[in-house]
Backbone as numpy.savetxt, mean C-alpha at the origin, in Angstrom:
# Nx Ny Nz CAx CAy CAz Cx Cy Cz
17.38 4.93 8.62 15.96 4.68 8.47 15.18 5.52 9.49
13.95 6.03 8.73 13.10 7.06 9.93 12.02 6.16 10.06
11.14 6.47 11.45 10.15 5.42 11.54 8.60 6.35 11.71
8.17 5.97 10.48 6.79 6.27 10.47 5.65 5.61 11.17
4.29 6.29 11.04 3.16 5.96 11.42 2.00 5.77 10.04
1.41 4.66 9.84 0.30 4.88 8.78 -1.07 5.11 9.32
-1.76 5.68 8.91 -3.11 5.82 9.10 -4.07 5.58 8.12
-5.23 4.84 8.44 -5.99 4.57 6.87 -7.27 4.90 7.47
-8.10 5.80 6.88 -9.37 6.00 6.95 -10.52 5.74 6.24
-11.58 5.52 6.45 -13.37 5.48 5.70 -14.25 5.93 6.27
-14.48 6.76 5.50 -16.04 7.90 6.05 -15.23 8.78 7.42
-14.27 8.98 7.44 -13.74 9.76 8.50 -13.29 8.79 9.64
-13.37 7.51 9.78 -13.37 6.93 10.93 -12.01 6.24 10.75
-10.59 6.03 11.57 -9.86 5.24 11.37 -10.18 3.65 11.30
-9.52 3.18 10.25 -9.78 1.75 9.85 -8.77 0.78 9.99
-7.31 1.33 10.29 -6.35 0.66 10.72 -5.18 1.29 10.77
-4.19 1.41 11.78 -2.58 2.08 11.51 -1.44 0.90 11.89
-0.43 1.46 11.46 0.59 0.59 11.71 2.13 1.39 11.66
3.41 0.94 12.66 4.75 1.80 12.25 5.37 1.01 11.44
6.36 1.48 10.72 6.85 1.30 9.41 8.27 2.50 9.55
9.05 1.54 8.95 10.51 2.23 8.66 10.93 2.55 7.45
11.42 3.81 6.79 11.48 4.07 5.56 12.41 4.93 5.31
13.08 5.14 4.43 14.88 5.44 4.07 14.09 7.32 4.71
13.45 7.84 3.72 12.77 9.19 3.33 11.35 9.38 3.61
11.53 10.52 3.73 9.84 11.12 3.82 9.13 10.60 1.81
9.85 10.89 1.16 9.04 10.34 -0.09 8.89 8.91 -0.18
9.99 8.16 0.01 9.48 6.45 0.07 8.69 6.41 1.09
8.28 6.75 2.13 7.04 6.54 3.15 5.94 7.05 2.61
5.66 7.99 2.07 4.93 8.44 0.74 3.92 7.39 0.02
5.07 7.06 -0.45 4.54 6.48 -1.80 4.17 5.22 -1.03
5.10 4.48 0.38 4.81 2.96 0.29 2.86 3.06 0.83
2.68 4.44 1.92 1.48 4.25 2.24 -0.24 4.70 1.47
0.77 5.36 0.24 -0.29 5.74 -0.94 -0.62 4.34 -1.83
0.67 3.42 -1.67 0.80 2.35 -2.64 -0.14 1.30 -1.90
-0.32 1.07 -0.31 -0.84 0.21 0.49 -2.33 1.02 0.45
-2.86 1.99 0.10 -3.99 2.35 0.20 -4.56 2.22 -0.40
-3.91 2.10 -2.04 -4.63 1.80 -3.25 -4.91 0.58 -3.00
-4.23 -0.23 -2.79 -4.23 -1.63 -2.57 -5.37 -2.38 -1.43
-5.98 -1.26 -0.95 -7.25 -1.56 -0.16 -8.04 -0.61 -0.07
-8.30 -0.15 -1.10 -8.93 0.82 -1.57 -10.63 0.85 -1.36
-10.86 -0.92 -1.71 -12.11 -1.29 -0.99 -12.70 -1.16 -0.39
-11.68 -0.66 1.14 -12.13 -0.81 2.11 -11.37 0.32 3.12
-10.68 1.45 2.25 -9.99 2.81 2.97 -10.47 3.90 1.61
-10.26 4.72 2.00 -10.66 6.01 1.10 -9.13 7.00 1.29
-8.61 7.10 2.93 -7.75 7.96 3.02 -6.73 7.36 3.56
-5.07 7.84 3.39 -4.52 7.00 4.19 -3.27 8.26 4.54
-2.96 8.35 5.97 -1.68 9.31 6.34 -0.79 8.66 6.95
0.46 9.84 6.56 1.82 8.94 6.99 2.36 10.21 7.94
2.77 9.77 9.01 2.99 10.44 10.14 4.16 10.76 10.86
5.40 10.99 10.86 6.59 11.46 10.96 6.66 11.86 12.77
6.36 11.34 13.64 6.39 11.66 15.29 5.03 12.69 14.91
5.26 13.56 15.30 3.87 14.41 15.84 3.07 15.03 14.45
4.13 15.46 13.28 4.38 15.76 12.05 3.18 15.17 11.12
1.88 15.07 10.10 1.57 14.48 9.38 2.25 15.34 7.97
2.99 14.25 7.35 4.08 14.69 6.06 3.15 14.41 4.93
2.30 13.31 5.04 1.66 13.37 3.43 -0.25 12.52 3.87
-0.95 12.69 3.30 -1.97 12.41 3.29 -2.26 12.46 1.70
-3.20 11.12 1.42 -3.19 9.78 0.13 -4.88 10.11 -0.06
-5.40 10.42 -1.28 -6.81 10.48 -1.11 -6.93 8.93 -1.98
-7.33 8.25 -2.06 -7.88 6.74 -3.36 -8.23 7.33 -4.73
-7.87 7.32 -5.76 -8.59 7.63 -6.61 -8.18 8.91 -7.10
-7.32 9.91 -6.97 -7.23 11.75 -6.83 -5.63 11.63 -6.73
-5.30 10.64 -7.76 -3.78 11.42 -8.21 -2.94 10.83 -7.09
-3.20 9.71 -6.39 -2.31 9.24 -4.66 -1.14 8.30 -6.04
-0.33 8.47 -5.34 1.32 7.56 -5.91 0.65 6.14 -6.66
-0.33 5.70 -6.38 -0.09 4.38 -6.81 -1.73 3.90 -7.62
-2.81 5.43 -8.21 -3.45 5.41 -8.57 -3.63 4.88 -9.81
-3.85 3.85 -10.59 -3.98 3.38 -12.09 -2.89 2.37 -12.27
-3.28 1.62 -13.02 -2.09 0.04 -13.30 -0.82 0.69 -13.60
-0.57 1.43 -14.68 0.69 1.95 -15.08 1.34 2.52 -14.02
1.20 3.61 -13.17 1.72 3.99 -12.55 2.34 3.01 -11.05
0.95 2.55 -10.95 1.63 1.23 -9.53 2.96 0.33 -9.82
2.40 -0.25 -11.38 3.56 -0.76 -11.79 4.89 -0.15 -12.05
4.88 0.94 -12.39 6.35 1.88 -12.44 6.90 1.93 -10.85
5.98 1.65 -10.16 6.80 2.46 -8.73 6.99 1.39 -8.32
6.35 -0.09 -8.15 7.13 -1.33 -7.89 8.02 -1.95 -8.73
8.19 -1.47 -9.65 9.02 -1.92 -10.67 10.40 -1.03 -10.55
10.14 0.19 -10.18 11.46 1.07 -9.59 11.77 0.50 -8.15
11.37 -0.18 -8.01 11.03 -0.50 -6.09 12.27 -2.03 -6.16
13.60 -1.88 -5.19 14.15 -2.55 -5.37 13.77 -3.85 -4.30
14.32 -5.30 -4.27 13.43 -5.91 -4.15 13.34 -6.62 -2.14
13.72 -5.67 -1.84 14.10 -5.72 -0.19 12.82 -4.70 0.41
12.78 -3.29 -0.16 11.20 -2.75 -0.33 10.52 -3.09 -0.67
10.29 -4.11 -1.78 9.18 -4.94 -2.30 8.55 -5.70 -1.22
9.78 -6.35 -0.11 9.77 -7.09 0.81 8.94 -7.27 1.87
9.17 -5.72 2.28 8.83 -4.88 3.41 6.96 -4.34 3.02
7.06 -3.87 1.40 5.65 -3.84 1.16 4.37 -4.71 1.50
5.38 -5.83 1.00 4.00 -6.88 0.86 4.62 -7.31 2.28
5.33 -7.26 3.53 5.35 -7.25 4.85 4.33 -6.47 5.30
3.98 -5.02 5.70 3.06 -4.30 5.94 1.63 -4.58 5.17
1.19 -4.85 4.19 0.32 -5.43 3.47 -0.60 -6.89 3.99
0.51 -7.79 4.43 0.05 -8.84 5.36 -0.42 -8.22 6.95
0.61 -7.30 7.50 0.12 -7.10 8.58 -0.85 -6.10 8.60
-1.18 -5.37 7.75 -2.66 -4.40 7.38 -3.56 -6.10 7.94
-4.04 -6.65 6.56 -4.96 -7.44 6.66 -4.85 -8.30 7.85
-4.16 -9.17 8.97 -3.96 -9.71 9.81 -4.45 -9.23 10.48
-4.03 -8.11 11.14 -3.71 -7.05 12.34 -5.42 -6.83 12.41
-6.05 -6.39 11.59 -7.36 -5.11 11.19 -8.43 -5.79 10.50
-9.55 -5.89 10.89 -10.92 -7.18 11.07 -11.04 -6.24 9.67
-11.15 -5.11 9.89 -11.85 -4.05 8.73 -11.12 -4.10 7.24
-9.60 -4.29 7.44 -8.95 -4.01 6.57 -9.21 -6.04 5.88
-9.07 -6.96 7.18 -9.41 -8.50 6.38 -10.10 -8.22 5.12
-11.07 -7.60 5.38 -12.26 -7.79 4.36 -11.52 -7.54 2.61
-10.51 -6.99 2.71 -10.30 -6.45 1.36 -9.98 -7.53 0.26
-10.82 -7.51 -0.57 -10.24 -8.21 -1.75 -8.93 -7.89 -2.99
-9.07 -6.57 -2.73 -8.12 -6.37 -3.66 -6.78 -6.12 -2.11
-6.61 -5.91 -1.94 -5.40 -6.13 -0.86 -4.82 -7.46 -0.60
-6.13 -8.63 -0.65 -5.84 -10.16 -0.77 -5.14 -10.36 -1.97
-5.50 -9.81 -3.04 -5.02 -10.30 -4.83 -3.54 -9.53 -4.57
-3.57 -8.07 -4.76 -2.45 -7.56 -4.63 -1.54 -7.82 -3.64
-1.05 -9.02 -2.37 -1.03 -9.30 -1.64 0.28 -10.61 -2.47
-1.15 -11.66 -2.73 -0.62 -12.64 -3.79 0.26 -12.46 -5.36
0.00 -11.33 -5.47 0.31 -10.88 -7.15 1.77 -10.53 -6.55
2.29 -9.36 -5.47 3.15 -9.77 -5.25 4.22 -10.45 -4.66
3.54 -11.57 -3.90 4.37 -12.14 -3.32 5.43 -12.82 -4.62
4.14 -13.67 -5.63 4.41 -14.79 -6.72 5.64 -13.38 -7.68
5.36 -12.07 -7.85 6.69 -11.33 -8.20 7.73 -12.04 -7.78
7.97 -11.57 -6.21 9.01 -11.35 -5.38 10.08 -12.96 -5.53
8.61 -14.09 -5.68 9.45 -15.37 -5.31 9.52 -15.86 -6.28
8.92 -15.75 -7.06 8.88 -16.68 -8.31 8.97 -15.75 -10.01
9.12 -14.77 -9.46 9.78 -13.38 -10.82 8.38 -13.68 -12.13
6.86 -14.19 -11.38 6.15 -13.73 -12.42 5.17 -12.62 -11.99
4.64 -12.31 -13.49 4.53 -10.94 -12.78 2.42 -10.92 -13.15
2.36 -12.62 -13.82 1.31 -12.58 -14.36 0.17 -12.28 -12.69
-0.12 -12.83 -12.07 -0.62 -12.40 -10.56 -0.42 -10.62 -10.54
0.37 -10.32 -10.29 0.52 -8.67 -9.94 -0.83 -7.58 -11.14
-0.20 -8.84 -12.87 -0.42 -8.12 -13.66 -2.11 -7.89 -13.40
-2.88 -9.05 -13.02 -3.96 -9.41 -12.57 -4.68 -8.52 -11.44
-3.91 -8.18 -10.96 -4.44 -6.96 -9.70 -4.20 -6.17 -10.05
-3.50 -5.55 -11.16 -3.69 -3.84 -11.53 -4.37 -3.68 -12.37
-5.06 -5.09 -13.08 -5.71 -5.07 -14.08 -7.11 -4.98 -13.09
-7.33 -5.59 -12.09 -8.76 -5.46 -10.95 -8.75 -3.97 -10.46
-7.32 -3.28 -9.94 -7.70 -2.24 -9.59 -8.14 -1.06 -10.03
-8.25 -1.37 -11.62 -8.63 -0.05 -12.13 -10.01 -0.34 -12.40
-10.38 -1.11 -12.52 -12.18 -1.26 -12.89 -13.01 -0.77 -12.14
């Protein structure tokens, strides 16, 4: 496991970071494109940081890993369920951690949508937040 850095930005100003451990430079990728969409509300940009290295930078909206219901759902749905784990781990500690990032509503839904996945294998909650995030 390599240990990353996230960065999430709005209007240029950092809005919250956090480290995070991830097999690859592409699963760190995608988990902090996937956590950006997911507070999209309330970030616009989000980078993933490799020690001194920035490896990928996430715009909201412009093609980032986890832009549109279909696609989010393919990549948690390829997402085995120990990463699922760890997602909605970093996801809680976004909103906890970060007064700015609290505010998010769709980070709260997508938050809940998958926990009720993870524990209870429905997917109607999740389906509910990809159905909010595209509007």
């Amino acid at each position: 496991m390599n240990r990353y850095r996230a960065y999430y930005y709005r209007e240029n100003q950092l809005q919250a970071s956090q480290a995070f451990a991830a097999s690859s430079d592409a699963e760190a990728a995608e988990t902090v494109s996937l956590l950006c969409d997911a507070c999209s509300d309330v970030v616009e940009v989000g980078e993933v940081w490799r020690g001194a290295e920035c490896i990928a930078k996430t715009y909201v909206g412009r093609g980032s890993a986890g832009s549109g219901s279909d696609e989010m759902a393919r990549l948690l749905g390829d997402t085995g369920d120990f990463r699922q784990a760890v997602i909605r781990n970093l996801a809680e500690d976004l909103s906890s951690s970060w007064s700015c990032i609290r505010g998010s509503r769709k980070l709260l839904q997508f938050s809940a949508g998958l926990c009720s996945w993870l524990f209870f294998g429905e997917t109607a909650g999740l389906t509910s937040y990809l159905s909010f995030a595209v509007v």
